[in-house]
DRENBALUM-459673 format. One record per residue: y, z, x of N, C-alpha, C in turn; residue in one letter. Coordinates in steps of 0.2 Angstrom, whole numbers, plus 5000, padded with zeros to 4 digits. Layout:
YZXYZXYZXa...
//
This chain:
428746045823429146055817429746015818x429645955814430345905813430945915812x431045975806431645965802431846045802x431646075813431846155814432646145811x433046095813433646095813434046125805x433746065802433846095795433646155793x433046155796432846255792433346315797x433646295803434146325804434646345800x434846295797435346285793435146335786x434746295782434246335777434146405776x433846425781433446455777433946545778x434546545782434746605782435246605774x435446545773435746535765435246565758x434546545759434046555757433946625754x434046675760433846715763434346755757x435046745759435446785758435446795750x435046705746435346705740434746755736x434046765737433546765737433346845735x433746865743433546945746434146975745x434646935745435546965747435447005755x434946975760435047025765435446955772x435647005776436046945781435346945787x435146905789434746895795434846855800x434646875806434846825812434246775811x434446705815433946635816434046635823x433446625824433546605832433146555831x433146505838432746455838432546445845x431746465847431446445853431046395854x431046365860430446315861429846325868x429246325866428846345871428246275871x428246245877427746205878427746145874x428446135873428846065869428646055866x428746135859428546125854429046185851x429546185845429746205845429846275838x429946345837429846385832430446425831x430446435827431146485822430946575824x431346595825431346685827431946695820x431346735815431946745810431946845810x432346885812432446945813432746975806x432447025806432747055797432947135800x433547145797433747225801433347255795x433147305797432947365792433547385787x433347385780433747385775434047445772x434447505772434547565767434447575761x434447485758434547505751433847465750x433547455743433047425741433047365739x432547315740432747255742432047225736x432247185731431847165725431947075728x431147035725431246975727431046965718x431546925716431646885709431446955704x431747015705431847065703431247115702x430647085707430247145708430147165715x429947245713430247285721429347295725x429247285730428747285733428847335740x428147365742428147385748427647375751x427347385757426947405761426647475763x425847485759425447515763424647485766x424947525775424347495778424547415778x423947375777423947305779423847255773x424247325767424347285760424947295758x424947235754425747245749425647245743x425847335738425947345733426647335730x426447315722427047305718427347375715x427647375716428047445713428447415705x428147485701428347485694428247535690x428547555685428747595681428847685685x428247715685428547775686428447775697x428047745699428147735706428747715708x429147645705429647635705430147695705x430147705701430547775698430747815705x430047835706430147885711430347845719x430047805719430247775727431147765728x431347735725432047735720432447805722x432147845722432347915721432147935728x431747925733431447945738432047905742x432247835741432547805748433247845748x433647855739434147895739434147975741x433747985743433648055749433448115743x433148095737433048125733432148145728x431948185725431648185721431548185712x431148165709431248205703431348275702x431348315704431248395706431948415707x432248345709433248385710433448355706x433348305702433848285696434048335691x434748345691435048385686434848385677x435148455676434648435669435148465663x435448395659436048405658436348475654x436748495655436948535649436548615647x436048625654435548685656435948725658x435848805655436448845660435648905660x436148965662435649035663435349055657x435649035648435149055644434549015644x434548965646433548925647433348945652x433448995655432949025659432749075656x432049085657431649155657431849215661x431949285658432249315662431549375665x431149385659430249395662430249355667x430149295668429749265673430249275679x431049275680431249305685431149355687x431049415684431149465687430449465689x429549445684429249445691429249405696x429449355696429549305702429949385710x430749395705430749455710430349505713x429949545708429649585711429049565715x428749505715428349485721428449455728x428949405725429349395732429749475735x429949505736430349555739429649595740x429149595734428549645739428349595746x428249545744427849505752428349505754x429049545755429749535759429649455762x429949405756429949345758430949325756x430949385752431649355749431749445750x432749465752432849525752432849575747x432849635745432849665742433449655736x433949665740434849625737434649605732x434149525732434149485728434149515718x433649575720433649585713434149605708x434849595715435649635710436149585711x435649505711436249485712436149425704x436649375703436649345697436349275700x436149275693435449225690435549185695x436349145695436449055695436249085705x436749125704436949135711436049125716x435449165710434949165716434549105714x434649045709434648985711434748935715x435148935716435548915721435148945730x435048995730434749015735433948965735x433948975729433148945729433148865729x433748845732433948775731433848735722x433848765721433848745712434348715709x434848705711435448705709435848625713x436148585711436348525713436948545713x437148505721437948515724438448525716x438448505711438948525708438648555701x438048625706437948695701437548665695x437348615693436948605688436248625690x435948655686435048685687434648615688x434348615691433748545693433148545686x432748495687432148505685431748545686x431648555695431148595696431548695694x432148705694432248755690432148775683x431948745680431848725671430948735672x430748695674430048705677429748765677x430148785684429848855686429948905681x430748915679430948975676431248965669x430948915667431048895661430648915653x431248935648430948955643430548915639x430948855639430448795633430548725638x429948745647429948685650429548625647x429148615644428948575640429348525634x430348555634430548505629431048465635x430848475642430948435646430748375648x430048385648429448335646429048385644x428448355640428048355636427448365642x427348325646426948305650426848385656x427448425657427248465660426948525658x426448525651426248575649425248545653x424848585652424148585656423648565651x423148535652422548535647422048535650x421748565648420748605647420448555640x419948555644419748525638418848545637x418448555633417548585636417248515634x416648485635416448415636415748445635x415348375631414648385629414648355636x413848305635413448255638413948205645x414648175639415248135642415748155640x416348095645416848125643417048105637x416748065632417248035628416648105620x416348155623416248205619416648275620x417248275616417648325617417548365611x417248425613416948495609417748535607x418148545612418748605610419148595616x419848605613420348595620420948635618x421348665624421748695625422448665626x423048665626423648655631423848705632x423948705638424348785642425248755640x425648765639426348755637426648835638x426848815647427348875648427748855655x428248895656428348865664427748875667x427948855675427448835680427348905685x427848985684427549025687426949065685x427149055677426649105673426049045671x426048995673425548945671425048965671x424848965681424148995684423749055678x424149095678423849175676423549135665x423949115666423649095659423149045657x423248995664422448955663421949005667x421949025670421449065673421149095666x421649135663421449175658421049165652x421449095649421049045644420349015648x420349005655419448995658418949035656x419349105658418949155659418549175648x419049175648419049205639418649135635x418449075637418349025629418048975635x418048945641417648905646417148915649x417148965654416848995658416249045655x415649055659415249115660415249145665x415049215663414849265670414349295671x413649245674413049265675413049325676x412449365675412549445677411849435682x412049465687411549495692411649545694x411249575698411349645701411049645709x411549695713411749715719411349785721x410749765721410549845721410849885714x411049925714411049975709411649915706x412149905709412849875707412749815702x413049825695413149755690413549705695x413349635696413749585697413849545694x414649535690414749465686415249435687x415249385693415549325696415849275691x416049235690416249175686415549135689x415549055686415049025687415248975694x415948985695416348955700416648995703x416949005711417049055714417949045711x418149105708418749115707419149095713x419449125719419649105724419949035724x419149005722419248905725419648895719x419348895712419548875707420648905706x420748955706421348975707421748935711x421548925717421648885725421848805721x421348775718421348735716421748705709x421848765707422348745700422948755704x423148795707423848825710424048745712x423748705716423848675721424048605717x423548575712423648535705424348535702x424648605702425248635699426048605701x425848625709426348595715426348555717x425848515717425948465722425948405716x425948425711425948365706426448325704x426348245701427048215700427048225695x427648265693427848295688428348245683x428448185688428548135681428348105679x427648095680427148055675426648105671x426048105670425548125664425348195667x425248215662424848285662424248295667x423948365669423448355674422948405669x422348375670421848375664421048405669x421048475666420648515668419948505662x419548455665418948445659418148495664x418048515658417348565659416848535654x416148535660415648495658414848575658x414448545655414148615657413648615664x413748555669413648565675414348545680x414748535675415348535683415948545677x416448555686417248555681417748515685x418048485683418348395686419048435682x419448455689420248465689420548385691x421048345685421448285691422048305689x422448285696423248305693423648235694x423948225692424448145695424848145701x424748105705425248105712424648095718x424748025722424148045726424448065731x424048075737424048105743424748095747x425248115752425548105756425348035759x425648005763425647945770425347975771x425448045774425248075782424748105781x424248125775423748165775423148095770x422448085774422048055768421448115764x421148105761420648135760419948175764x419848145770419448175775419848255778x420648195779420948245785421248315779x421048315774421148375769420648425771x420248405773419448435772419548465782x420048465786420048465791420748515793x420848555797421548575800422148535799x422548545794423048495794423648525791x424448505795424848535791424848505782x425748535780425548545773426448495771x426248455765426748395765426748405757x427248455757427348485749427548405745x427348385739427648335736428248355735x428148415732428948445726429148495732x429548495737429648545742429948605738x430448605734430748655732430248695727x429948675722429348685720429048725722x428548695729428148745732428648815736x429248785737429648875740429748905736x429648915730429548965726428949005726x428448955725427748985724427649015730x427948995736427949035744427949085743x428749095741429049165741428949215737x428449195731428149245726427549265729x427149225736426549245738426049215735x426349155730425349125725425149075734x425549055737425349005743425449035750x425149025753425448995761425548945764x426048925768426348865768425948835777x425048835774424748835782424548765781x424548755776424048685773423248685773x422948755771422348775771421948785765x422348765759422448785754421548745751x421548695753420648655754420248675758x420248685763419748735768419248775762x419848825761419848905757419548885753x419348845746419148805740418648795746x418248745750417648715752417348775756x417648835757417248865761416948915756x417648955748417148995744416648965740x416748895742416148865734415548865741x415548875747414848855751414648945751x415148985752414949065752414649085745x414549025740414549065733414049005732x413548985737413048935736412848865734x413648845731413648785728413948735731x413848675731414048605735414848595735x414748575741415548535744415848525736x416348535735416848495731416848415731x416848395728416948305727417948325726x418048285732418748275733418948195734x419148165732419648085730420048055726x420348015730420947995726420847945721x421047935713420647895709421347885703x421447845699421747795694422547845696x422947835701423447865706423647935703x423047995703423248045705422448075711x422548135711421848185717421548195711x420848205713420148235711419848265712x419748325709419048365714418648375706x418048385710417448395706417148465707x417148525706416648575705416048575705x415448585707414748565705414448635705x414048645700413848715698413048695703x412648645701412148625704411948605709x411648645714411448615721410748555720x410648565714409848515715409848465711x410248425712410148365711409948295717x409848255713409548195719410148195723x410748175718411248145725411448205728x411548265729411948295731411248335737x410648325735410048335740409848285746x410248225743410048185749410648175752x411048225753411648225759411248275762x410748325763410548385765409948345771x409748375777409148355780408448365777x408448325772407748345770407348265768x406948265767406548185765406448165758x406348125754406148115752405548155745x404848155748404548215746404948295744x405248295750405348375748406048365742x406448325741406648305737406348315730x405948275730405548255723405048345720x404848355726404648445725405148465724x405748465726406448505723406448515715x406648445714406648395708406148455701x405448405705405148465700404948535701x405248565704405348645704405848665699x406448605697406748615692406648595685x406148565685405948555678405648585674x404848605683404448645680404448715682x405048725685405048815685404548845694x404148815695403948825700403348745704x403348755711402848725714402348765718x401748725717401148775722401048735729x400648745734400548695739400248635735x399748675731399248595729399648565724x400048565721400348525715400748465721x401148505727401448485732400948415735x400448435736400048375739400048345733x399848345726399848325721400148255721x400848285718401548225718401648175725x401548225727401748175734401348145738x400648155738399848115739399748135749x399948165749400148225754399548255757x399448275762398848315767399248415765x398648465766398748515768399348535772x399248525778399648555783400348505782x400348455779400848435778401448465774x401148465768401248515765401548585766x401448635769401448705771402048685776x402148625780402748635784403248605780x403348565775403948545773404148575767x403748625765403848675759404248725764x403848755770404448805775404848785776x404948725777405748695781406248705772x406148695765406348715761406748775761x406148825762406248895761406748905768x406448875773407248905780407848875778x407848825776408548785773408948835766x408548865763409048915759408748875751x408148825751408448805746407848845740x407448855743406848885740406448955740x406148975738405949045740405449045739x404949095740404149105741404049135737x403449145732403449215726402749235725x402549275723401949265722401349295728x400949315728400149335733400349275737x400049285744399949235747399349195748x399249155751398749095750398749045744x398149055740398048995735398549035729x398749085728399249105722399949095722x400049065730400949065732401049005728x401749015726402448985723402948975724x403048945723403848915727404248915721x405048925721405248905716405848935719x406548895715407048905716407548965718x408148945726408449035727409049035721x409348965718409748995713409548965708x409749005702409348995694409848945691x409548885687410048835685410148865678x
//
């Protein structure tokens, strides 16, 4: 390098007119050849080159714009959208129902004192950190305890929606339009009443009728949608198909957690902190980070597949599946090919015999009889019928 001398010179000028930042030049030489050391101190404020702001994830560099900008913006000033003030809000745009039950569930799960419920409104906003150093209500108090939190954004109100074939056949839709404590109880409610079925079985003597997805998970999973969502951008759209239900809310994942380590023991990295310490102290959450486990463990107790959980056009995804017998989600399972294709047509046609089994699948006797059992030990089939040349095989859940 000829002209180190000049870019000595250069390039911190460069640097400053460019970046506006100050940087040291050093200049080394190793094995009489000579290199520039250019050190950059770490910045506090944000740093745009020809006025677009970039950063760094992993061993990529993304462009930051519109509403990520927004928030990053907000994130280095030690803030989020959730504490920006909201002009000219006092205690009459609060809901004083959704207070007092907020109080009477927090003070039952003794998370907040008894006191609380004799004390004044602002004064227990403020407690719940709601309230910005100079007393004004935040967003996330309008949110939570808000009478018309939808004329704050539009986009905080919920949407259901019921779907044919695909997505782009939309049968009938809802918007849930309320604050975010009374949300949950009211989408559940709308599931339960106009979405959802409640197969009937029976327990022995006892009528059972379940939803068609395990409440628990599903709950678990809107609750979660609710709070960890970025609440300034787009609405979170719960569509319902007649084999699955696809909850996406907007906001992806924390740094510190990815999609596997969800599915694993891991702490919990509130988007909206003050958000979810409400929902704490009223008891909807635990603050264990288990909130996914609980969701993949009721949907396997209620014998329906892992959730499809991923990150996708930058918000979270999970997918519901009512159906355990499809191709793809049967060949995550230890089983082959044939016993697949037996699967397959046990659904079409209601049942399989041993000899239909050799049939389709051009198969021996004895071959036959053990991978039809390994079915039946795996949970996935059941035996019916006389035994020998009259046994039937056919499905343990009814589609």
């Amino acid at each position: 390098m000829d002209d180190y001398k000049k870019l000595m010179d250069d390039l911190p000028n460069k640097i400053v007119q460019q970046l506006g930042l100050v940087v040291d030049i050093d200049l080394h030489e190793k094995e009489s050849r000579h290199y520039i050391e250019v050190t950059v101190p770490q910045s506090t404020v944000p740093i745009s080159y020809h006025g677009i702001y970039h950063y760094r994830s992993g061993s990529t560099k993304q462009e930051l714009k519109g509403t990520a900008l927004h928030n990053w913006l907000l994130k280095k000033s030690g803030r989020s959208w959730e504490d920006i003030p909201v002009p000219g809000a006092t205690a009459d745009d609060l809901d004083i129902d959704t207070i007092q039950s907020f109080l009477k569930k927090a003070i039952s799960k003794d998370r907040i004192p008894a006191s609380a419920a004799e004390e004044d409104i602002m004064l227990l906003m403020k407690r719940l950190n709601l309230l910005t150093k100079d007393g004004e209500l935040t967003h996330a108090a309008i949110l939570l305890f808000g009478k018309r939190p939808y004329a704050l954004s539009p986009t905080t109100s919920f949407k259901i929606g019921r779907f044919g074939k695909s997505s782009s056949d939309l049968l009938f839709q809802d918007i849930i339009e309320t604050n975010l404590l009374t949300m949950i109880e009211k989408i559940m409610d709308k599931l339960k009443d106009r979405y959802l079925i409640r197969p009937i079985s029976y327990k022995g003597l006892e009528r059972m009728e379940p939803l068609e997805y395990p409440e628990p998970a599903l709950r678990e999973a809107i609750l979660n949608s609710i709070i960890h969502k970025d609440h300034s951008s787009t609405w979170i759209f719960l569509r319902v198909y007649d084999d699955r239900l696809h909850l996406w809310n907007p906001g992806i994942l924390p740094e510190e957690l990815t999609v596997e380590e969800l599915k694993q023991e891991h702490s919990s990295y509130p988007r909206n902190r003050n958000i979810a310490g409400v929902f704490f102290k009223a008891g909807y959450v635990e603050a264990w980070g288990r909130g996914t486990n609980d969701i993949i463990k009721a949907c396997k107790e209620a014998g329906l597949p892992e959730p499809l959980i991923e990150e996708n056009q930058g918000g979270l995804s999970i997918v519901f599946l009512k159906d355990i017998y499809t191709a793809e989600y049967l060949r995550k399972l230890d089983i082959n090919e044939r016993q697949i294709k037996a699967v397959l047509y046990i659904k079409e046609y209601g049942k399989v015999t041993n000899a239909s089994y050799q049939e389709i699948n051009n198969t021996g006797k004895t071959l036959a009889t053990e991978e039809l059992s390994d079915l039946v030990n795996k949970g996935l089939i059941q035996q019916s019928g006389t035994k020998g040349r009259g046994s039937r095989y056919e499905l343990v859940r009814k589609i």
